[in-house]
N, C-alpha and C positions, 0 to 999 in steps of 0.2 A: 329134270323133267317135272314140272309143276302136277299137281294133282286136282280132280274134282270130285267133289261129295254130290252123290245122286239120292233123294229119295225116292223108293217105290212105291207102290200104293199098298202096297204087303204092309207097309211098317217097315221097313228094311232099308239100311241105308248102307251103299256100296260106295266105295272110292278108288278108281281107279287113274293112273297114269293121262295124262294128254298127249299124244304122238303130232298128232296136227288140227287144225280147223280153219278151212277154207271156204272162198266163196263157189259153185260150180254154176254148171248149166241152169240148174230148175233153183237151186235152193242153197242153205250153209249146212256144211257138212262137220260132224264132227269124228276125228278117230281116236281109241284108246288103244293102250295096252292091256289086253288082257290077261298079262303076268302069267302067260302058257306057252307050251311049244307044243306045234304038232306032232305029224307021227314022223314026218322027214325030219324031225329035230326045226322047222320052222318056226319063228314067233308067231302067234295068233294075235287079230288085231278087231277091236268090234268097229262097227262102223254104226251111222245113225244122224239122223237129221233133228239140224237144233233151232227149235223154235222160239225165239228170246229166251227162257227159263226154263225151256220145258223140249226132252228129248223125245225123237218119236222114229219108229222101227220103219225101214221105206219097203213099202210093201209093192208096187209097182216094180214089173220085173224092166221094162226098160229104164227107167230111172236106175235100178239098179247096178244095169250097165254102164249105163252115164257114168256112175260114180266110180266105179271101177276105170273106165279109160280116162276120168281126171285124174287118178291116182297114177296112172302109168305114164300120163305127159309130167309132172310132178319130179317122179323120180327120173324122168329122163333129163329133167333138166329148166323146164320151165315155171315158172315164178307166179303162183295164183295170187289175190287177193286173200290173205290172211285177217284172219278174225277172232280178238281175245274170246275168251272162254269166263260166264261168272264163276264165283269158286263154289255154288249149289245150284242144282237142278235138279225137276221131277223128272218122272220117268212110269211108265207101265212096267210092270217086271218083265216081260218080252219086249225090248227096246232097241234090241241091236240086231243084226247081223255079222256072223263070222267070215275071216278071211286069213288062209295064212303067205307068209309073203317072205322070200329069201332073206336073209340078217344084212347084206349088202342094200336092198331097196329098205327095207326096213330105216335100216341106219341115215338113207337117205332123205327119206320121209322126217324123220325125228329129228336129224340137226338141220335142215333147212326151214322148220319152222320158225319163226320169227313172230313172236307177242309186236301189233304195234302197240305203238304207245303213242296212246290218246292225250294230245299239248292242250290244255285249258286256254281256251281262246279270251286272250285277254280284253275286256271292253274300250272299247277308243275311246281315248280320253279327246274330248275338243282342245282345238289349240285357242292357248287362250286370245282373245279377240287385242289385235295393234290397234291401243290408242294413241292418236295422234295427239300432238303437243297442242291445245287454242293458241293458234296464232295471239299475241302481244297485244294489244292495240295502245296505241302511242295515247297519253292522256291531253284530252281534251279540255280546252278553260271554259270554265263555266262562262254560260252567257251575264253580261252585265245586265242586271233588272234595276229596271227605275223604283228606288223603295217609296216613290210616292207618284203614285199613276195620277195620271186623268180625268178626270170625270168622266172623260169617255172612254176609259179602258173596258173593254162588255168583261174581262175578266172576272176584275175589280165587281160588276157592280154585280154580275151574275154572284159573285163566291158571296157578296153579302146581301143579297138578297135570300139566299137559300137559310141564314141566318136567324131570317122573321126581329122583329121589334125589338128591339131592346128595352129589358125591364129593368129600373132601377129596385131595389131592395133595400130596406133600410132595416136597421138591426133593431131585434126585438129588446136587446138590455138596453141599448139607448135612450135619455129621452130627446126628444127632438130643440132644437134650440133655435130660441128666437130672433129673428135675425136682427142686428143691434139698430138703431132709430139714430140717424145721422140728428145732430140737434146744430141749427146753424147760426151762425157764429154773429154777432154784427159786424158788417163793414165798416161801419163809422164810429165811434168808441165819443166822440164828443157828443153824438147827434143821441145814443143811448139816457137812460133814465140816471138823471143823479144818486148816487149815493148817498145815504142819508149821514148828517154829518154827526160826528162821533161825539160822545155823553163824556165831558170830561169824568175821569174818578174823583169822589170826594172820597174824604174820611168820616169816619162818624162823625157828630157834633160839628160838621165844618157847612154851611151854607152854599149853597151851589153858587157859584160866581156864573149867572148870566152872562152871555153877549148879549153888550149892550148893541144894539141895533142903530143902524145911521138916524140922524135924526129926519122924520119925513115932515113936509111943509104940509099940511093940514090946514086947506081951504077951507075959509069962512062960508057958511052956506046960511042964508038968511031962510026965514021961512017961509020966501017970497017965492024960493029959484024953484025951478020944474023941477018936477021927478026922475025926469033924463040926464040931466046935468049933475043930480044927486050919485046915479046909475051910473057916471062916465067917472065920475070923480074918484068913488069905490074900487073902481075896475085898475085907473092908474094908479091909486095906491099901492092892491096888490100888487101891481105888474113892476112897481119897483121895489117893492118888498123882497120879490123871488129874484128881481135882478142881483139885487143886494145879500141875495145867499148866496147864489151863482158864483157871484164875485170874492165871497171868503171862501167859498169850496176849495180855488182855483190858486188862492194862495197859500 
């Protein structure tokens, strides 16, 4: 038989026995032993009403009987609503009322009580959510793209337009280079300017050996002939003089 510790408001602290505690009619009851016998040799029993922590003497004479005829269905046989007991409570120092009661109802009382016991309610765990497998999908060939559009592709001309102008950049260490001057060629290599013909080498002290030049026919001019024919005659000498270079260039 478990025990409970009461405080009173004395200062006083009593522990007596727990025989039952039940739910009744009005309210929860609680009974003890009060470790006495009456004058029939009966055990003595307090009785008292328990309000969460705190016991209280029932002063209402019909409640009183109420509690009395729950205790007489009890021991006859039927099965109340049992209610643990904390292991302290307060109390007024007049708390109870007495009752004494034959050692067979007695005994009754005391092994038929039954402490429940309070199962901690366990929190539901969710069940964890079924994923399903992404369906596979079968791989796809990429589409063939023309790598050189149109002019009329609006793709093409939108993605470079979005672009803006293209700037060239030229580099600051550089310097710029000119671009080179084609120099062109002659086509014709006869119809070009002669070469001037080459200075044989002498030695010191040796005279230059001349070409001797063709001999040219050197018109008599009397101091009669015109000015023009002087003028015509000058012109054809040169003109076979340079013939006459021409001609040993070429051999």
């Amino acid at each position: 038989m478990s025990k409970v510790k009461i405080s009173l408001v004395s200062g006083n602290i009593i522990e007596k026995p727990i025989v039952t505690c039940f739910k009744g009619n009005n309210a929860t009851y609680l009974i003890l032993d009060n470790e006495a016998n009456g004058q029939m040799g009966y055990p003595i029993i307090c009785i008292t009403r328990l309000n969460n922590n705190v016991v209280e003497k029932i002063s209402d004479e019909g409640e009183w009987n109420a509690v009395k005829e729950n205790l007489r269905t009890i021991i006859g046989g039927t099965t109340p609503v049992y209610v643990s007991v904390p292991e302290q409570l307060t109390a007024q120092d007049d708390f109870y009322k007495q009752l004494t009661l034959p050692v067979a109802s007695f005994d009754v009382l005391k092994n038929s009580y039954v402490v429940p016991v309070e199962t901690p309610v366990a929190p539901e765990t969710p069940a964890a959510p079924v994923v399903e497998p992404a369906p596979i999908e079968a791989p796809q060939a990429a589409p063939v793209t023309n790598s050189s559009p149109s002019l009329g592709d609006a793709t093409v001309l939108n993605t470079a337009s979005t672009l803006g102008p293209v700037q060239t950049t030229t580099s600051v260490g550089a310097p710029a280079m000119d671009a080179p001057v084609a120099i062109p060629l002659p086509t014709n290599p006869e119809v070009s300017s002669p070469m001037p013909e080459p200075v044989p080498v002498t030695t010191p002290g040796e005279a230059p050996n001349p070409t001797p030049l063709p001999a040219q026919e050197q018109p008599l001019v009397s101091p009669s002939d015109d000015i023009q024919v002087l003028k015509d005659s000058f012109m054809k000498s040169c003109e076979n003089m340079f013939d006459a270079l021409i001609k040993k260039f070429e051999k």
